[in-house]
C-alpha positions as CSV (number, residue, x, y, z in Angstrom):
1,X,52.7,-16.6,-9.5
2,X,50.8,-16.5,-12.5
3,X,47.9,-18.4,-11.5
4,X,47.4,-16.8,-8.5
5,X,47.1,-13.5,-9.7
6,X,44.7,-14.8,-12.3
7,X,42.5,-16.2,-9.5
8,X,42.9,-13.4,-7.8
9,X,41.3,-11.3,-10.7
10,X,38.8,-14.5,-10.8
11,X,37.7,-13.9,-7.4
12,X,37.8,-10.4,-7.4
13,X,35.6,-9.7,-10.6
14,X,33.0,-12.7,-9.0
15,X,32.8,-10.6,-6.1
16,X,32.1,-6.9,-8.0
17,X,29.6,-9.1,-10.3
18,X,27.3,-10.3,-7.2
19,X,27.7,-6.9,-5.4
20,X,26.3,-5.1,-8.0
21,X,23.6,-7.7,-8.4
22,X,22.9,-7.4,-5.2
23,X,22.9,-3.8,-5.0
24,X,20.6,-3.5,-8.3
25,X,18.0,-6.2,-6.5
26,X,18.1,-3.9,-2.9
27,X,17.5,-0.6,-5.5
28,X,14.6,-2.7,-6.8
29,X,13.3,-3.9,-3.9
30,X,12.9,-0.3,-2.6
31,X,11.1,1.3,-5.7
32,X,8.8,-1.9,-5.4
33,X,8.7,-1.1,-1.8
34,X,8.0,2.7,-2.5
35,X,5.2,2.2,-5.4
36,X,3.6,-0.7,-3.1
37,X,3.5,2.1,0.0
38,X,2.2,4.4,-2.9
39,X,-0.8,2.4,-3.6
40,X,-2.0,1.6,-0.5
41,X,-1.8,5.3,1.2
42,X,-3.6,6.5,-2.7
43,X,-6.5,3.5,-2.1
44,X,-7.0,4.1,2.1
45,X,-7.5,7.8,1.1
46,X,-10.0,6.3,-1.6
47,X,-11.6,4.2,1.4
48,X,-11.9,7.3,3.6
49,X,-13.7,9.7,1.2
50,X,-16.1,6.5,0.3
51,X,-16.7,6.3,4.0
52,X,-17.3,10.5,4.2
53,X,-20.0,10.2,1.7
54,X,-21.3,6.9,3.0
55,X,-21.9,8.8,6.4
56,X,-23.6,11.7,3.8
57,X,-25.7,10.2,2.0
58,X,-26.9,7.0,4.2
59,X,-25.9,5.1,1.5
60,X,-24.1,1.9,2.2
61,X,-22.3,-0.1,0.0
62,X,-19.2,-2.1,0.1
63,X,-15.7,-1.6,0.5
64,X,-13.9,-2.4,-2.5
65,X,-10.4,-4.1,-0.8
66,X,-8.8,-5.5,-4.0
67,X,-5.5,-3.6,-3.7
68,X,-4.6,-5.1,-0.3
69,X,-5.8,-9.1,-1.8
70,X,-3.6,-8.2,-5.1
71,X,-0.6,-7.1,-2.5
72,X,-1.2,-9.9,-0.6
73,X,-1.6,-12.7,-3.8
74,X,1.5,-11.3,-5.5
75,X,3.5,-12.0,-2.4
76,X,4.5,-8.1,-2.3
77,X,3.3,-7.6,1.7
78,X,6.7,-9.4,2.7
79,X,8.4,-5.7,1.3
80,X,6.9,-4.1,4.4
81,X,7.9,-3.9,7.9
82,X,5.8,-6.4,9.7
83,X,4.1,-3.6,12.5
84,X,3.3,-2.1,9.3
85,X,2.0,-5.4,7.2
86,X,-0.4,-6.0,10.8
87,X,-1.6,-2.7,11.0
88,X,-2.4,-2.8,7.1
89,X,-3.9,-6.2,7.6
90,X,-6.0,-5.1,11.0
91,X,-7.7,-2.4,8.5
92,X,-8.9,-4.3,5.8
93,X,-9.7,-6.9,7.9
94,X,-12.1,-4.1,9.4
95,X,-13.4,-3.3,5.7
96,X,-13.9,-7.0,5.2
97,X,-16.3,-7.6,8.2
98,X,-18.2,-4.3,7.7
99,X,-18.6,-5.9,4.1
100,X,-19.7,-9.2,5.6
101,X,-22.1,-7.4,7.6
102,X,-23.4,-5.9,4.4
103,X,-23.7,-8.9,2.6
104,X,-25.0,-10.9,5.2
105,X,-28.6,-10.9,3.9
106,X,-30.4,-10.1,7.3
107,X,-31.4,-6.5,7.8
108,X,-28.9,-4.8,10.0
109,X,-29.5,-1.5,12.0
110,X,-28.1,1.5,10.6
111,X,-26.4,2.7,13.6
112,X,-24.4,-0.9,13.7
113,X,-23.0,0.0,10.1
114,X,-22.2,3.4,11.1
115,X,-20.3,2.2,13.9
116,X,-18.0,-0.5,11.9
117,X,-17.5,2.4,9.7
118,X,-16.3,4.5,12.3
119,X,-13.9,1.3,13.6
120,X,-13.1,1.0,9.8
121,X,-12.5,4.8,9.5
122,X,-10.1,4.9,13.3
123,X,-8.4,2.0,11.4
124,X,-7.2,3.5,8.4
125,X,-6.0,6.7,10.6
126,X,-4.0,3.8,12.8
127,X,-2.6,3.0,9.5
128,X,-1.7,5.9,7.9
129,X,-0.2,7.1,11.0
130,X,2.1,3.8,11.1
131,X,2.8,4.9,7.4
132,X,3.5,8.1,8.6
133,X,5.3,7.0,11.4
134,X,8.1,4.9,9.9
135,X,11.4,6.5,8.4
136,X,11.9,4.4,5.4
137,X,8.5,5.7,4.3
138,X,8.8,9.6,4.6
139,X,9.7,10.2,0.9
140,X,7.3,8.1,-0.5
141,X,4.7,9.5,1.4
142,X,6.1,12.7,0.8
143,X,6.2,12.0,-3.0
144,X,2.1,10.9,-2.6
145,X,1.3,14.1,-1.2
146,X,2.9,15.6,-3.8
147,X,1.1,13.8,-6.5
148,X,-2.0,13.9,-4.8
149,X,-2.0,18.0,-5.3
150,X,-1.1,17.1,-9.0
151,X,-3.7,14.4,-9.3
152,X,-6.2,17.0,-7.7
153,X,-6.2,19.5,-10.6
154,X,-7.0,16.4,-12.9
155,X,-10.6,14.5,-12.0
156,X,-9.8,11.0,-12.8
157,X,-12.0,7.9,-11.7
158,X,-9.7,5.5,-13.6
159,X,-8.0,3.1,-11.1
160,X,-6.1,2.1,-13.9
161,X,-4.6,5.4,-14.8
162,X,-3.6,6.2,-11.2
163,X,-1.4,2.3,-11.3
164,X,0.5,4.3,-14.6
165,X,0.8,7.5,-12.7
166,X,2.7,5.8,-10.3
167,X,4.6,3.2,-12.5
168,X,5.6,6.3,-14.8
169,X,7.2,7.8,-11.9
């Protein structure tokens, strides 16, 4: 009788051990989730002002798409819904053609760039509507907008300080 409840107790104090480690890893895996979601909506706003003053000034230059290859090299991408992780991908594959275009080396007519831009630009919109559109991402979307009024009053070019904005939250 003795050694059953003991197992009993055995068992039962495995099992509340490996919930909670599993709960603590699914609580985890949503703040990575929520700060991943964070950085990408922060750098395709970033990618659509670049684009607004590309179509200003004529100047064109490159798309800087190191967020999404950091995202994508630390393995982080399987956190997203997969309509979400093709829609991201579709956009900066966009970004990294109109780039290869760029770097190319032959001369190529202006009004070619400004139409990838404007397939890069109808892109990002796709993309931050899927953001938009998808329920496990209305607070953290909610908490960007937020920030992004905060992070208006400062001017900040830092990348860098915007990654300890968001880890600090």
């Amino acid at each position: 009788m003795e050694n059953t409840l003991l197992a009993g107790i055995i068992v039962g104090s495995i099992y509340l051990e490996l919930w909670g480690f599993k709960r603590s890893q699914l609580k985890e895996e949503k703040e990575n989730t929520k700060r991943i979601i964070m950085f990408i909506v922060d750098d395709l706003q970033k990618r659509l002002d670049f684009i607004e003053e590309t179509y200003e000034y004529k100047d064109f230059k490159p798309l800087f798409t190191d967020m999404w290859d950091a995202i994508v090299l630390a393995g982080k991408h399987a956190l997203l819904p997969f309509e979400l992780f093709q829609s991201l991908q579709r956009t900066y594959s966009w970004m990294k053609y109109y780039n290869s275009e760029l770097d190319s080396g032959k001369p190529v007519d202006e009004k070619i760039l400004i139409e990838l831009l404007d397939d890069v630009r109808k892109s990002i919109y796709s993309s931050l509507n899927k953001l938009n559109d998808n329920k496990t991402n209305k607070d953290t979307l909610e908490d960007v907008q937020r920030s992004n009024i905060i992070n208006n009053t400062k001017i900040d070019g830092n990348l860098s300080s915007v990654a300890t904005r968001v880890m600090e939250k």
